[in-house]
N, C-alpha and C positions, 0 to 999 in steps of 0.2 A: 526388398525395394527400400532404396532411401527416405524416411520420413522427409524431407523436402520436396523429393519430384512426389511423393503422394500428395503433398500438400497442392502444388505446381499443378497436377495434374487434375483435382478434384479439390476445389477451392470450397470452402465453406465458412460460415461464418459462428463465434463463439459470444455468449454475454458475458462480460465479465465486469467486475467491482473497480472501481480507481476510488482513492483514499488518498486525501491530498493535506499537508503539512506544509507549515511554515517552518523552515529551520535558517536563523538569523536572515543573510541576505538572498534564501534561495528556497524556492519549491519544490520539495518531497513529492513524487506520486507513486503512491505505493498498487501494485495487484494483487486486491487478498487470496483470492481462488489458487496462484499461482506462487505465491511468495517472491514478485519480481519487483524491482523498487528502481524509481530515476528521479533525477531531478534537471531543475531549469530555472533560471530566472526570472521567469514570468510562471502562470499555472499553464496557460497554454505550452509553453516548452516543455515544462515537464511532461504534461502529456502527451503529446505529443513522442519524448525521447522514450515514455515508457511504453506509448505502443509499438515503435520501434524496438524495445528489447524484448517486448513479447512475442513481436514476430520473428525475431533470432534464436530467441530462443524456443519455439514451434517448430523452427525449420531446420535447428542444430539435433532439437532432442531426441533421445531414442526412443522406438516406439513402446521400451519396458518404461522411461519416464513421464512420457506421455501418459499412460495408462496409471501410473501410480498416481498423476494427478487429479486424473482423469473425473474419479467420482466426486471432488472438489468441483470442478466445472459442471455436470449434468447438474449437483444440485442446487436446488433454488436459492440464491443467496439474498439476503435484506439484512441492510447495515440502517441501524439507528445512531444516531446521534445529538449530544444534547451540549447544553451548556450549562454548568450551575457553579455554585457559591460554596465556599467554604471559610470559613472564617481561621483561617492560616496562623494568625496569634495566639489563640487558645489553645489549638494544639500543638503549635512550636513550644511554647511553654512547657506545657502536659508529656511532651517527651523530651524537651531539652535537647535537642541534636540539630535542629536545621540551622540555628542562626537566623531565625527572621525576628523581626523585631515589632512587639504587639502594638498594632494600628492605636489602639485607646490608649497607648503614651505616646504617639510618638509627637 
C-alpha cells in the first residue's frame, strides 16, 4: 500500500519540534525530529511552508524512511534555549583569526 493513501486513509496526528531562525531578510523554520527546513518572510510563513513540507514529505516517504525516522518522532523531545554573552574581543585577540575588533579600543 502506498504510504499516502495509509496516511489518506487513517489520518493521525504527530508532535513535533519547529526551531525558527532569522537569516538576513527571511525566516528559517527548521523540523528537528525530521531534519526538514523552510523558510518565509514573516515566522508565520515559514511555518506555515514548513508544515506544508512535512506533509510531502509524510505522504511521498517510503514506509523504510518513515520508520528510520520514526524513533526520532515516538521520542519525547525538549529543546532549551538561551541567550548569553560572550565577550568577542578577548577572544578574537587570544586566537587571532576572526577579525573582530576589541570593544575596549574601539
Amino acid at each position: 500500500m502506498n504510504m499516502s493513501n495509509a496516511i489518506a486513509e487513517n489520518p493521525q496526528t504527530i508532535e513535533l519540534t519547529a526551531q525558527f531562525e532569522r537569516e538576513d531578510d527571511m525566516y528559517v523554520a527548521f523540523c528537528v525530529e525530521l531534519d526538514i527546513a523552510s523558510q518565509g518572510e514573516t515566522i508565520e510563513t515559514a511555518f506555515d511552508n514548513l508544515k506544508e513540507a512535512v506533509r510531502l514529505w509524510l505522504s511521498t516517504a517510503t514506509k523504510s524512511e518513515i520508520e528510520t525516522r520514526l524513533p526520532y518522532i515516538r521520542r519525547p523531545h525538549v529543546t532549551y534555549s538561551s541567550r548569553f554573552e560572550v565577550p568577542y574581543g578577548q577572544i578574537a585577540n587570544a586566537v587571532g583569526v576572526w577579525g573582530l575588533q576589541d570593544p575596549s579600543t574601539a
